[in-house]
C-alpha positions as CSV (number, residue, x, y, z in Angstrom):
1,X,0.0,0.0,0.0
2,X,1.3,3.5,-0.9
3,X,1.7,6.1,1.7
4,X,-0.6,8.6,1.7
5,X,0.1,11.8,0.4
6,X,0.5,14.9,2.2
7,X,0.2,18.6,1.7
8,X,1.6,21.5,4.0
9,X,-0.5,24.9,5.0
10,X,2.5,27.2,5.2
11,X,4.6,28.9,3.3
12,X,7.1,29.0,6.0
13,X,11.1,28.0,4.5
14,X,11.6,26.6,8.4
15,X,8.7,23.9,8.3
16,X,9.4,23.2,4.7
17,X,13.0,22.5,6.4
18,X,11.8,20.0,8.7
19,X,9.3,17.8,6.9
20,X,12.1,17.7,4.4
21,X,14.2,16.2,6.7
22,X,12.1,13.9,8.3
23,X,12.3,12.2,4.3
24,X,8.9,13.7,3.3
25,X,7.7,14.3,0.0
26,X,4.9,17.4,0.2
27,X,3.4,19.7,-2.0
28,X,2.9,23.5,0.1
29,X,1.2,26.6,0.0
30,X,0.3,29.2,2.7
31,X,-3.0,29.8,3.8
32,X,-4.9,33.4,4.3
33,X,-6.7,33.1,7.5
34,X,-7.7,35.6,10.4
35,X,-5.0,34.8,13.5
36,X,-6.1,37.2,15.3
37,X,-6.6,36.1,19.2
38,X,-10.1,35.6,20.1
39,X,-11.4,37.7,23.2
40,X,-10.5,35.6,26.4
41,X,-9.1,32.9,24.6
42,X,-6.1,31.0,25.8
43,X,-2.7,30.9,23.8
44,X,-2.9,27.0,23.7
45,X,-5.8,27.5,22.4
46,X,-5.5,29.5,20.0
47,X,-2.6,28.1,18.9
48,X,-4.7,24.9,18.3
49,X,-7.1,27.1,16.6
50,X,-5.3,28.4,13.9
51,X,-3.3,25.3,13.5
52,X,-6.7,23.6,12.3
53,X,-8.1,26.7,10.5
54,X,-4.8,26.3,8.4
55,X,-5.1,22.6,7.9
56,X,-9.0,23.6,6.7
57,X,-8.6,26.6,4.7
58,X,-5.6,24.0,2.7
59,X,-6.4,24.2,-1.2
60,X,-4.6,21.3,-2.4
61,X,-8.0,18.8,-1.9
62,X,-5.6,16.2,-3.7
63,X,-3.4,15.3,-1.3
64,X,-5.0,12.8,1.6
65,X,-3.4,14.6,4.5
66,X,-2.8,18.7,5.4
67,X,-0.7,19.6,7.8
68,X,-1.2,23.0,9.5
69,X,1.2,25.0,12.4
70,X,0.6,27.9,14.2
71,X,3.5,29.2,16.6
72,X,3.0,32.2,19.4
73,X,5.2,33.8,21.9
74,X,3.8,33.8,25.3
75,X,4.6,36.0,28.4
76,X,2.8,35.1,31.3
77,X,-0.8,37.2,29.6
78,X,1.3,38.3,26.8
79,X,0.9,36.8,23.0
80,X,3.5,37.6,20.6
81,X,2.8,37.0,17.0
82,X,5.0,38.6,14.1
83,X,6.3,42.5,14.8
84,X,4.1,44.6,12.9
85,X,7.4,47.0,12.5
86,X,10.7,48.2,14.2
87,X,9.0,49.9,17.5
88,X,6.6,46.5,17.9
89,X,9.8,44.1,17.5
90,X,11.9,46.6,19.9
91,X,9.4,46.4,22.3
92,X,8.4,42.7,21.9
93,X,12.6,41.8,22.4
94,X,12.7,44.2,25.7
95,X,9.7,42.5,27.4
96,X,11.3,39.2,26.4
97,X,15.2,40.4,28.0
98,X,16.6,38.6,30.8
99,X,13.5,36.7,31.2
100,X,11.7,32.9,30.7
101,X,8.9,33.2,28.3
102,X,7.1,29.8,26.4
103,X,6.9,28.6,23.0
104,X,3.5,27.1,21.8
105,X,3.4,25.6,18.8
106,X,-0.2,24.2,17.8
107,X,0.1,20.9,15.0
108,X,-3.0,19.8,12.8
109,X,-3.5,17.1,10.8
110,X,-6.4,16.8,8.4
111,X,-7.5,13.5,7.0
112,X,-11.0,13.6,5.3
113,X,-12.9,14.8,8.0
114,X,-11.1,13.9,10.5
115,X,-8.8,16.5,12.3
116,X,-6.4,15.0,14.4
117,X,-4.0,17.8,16.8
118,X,-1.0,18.0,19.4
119,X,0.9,20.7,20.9
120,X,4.0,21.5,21.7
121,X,5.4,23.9,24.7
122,X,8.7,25.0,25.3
123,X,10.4,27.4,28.0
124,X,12.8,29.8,26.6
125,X,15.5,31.7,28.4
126,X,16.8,35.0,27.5
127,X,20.2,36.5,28.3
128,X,19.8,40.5,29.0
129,X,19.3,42.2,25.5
130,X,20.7,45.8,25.0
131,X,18.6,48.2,23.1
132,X,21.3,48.8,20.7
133,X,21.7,44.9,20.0
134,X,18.2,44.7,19.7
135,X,18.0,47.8,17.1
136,X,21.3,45.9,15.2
137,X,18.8,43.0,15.2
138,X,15.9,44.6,13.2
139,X,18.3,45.8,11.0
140,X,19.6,41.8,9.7
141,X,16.3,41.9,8.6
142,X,15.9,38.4,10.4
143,X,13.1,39.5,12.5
144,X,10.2,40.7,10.7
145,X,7.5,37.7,10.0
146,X,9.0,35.6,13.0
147,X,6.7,35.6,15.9
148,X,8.0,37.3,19.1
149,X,10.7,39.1,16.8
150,X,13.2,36.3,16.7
151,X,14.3,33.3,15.2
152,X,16.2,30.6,17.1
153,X,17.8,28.8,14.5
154,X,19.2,31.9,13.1
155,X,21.0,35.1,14.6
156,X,18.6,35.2,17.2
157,X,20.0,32.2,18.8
158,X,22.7,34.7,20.5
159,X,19.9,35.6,23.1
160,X,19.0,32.2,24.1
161,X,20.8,31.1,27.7
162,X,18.4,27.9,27.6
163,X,15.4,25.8,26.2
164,X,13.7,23.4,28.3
165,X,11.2,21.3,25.8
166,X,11.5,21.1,22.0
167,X,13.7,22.8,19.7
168,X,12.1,22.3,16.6
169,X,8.7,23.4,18.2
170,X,10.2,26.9,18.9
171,X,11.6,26.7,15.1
172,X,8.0,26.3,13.9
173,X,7.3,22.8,13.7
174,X,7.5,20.2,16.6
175,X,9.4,17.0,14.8
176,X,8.1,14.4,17.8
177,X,4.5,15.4,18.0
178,X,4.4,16.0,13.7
179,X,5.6,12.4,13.2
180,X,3.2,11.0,15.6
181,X,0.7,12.8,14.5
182,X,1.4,11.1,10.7
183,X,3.0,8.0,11.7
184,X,-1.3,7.2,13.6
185,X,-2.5,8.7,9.8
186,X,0.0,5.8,8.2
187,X,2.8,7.6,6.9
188,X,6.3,7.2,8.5
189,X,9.4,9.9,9.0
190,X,13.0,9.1,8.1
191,X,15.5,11.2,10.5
192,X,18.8,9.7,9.9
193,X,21.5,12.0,9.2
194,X,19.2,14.7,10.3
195,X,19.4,14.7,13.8
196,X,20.6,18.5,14.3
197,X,17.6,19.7,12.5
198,X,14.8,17.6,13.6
199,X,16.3,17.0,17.1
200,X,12.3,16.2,19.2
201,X,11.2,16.9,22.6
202,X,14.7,17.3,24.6
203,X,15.8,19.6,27.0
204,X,19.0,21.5,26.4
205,X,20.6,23.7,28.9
């Protein structure tokens, strides 16, 4: 029997990254989709939320599963999605300086009608941030459709003292709960040789 095939709801280079590494062959498109935060509505959530509406709103109908991920940047009541420009990214960075925040990644899967999720947490520790480092930052361009105005895997790694939970979850996509998620729909992952990438739930300090 053939494995089933599989389409992903982002246009994102980083989840293309991973599913690619994990030995997948997908077709991929982003979705448009309101992520707004509904009015007293949790970040887990919500982050489960959008995840499905992504894995809905999918065009490609060919392909038997869609995958959708939604990630957020959460602050004790604080959500932080992508900077809108350089004064919301400043500020998002100096809330986030010298302090523990969480990563919530959300993970869909839809098969037919059936929407399967998971999600993925991770605690994030930041080194004091400088506002001139911060402002150097913006400039790399690196921040500007990552959500809480950084990216881990990239020059934004420079701020992290520690993770406790999943690296790849705080990259985008959550390798152990996305392969368990499509291993259940009958299609398996390959990770060898790719075990800096796609590294799962770990803690690293």
């Amino acid at each position: 029997m053939s494995a089933p095939s599989l389409h992903l709801a982002s246009s994102s280079p980083r989840r293309h990254e991973i599913l690619t590494a994990l030995g997948l062959s997908f077709s991929a498109a982003g979705v448009d989709i309101d992520e707004r935060r509904l009015e007293g509505e949790t970040p887990d959530v919500m982050v489960l939320r959008l995840a499905s509406a992504k894995a809905s709103a999918a065009t490609d109908r060919n392909a038997q599963l869609v995958l959708g991920a939604d990630t957020a940047v959460v602050l004790g009541d604080l959500v932080f999605g992508k900077p809108r420009d350089m004064d919301d990214a400043l500020n998002m960075l100096a809330k986030l300086s010298g302090r523990t925040h969480q990563v919530m990644t959300g993970v869909a899967l839809c098969r037919g009608a059936d929407l399967q999720t998971a999600l993925s947490v991770t605690e994030v520790k930041f080194r004091e941030i400088c506002p001139d480092e911060a402002l150097s930052y913006w400039q790399s361009g690196e921040p500007c459709d990552k959500a809480g105005a950084y990216a881990i895997q990239g020059r934004g790694g420079v701020f992290v003292e520690a993770i406790v939970g999943s690296y790849s979850g705080v990259v985008g996509l959550p390798v152990f709960e996305t392969a368990r998620l499509l291993r259940e729909a009958g299609l398996e992952t390959l990770i060898e040789g790719h075990h800096d990438l796609v590294s799962g739930a770990a803690t690293i300090e």
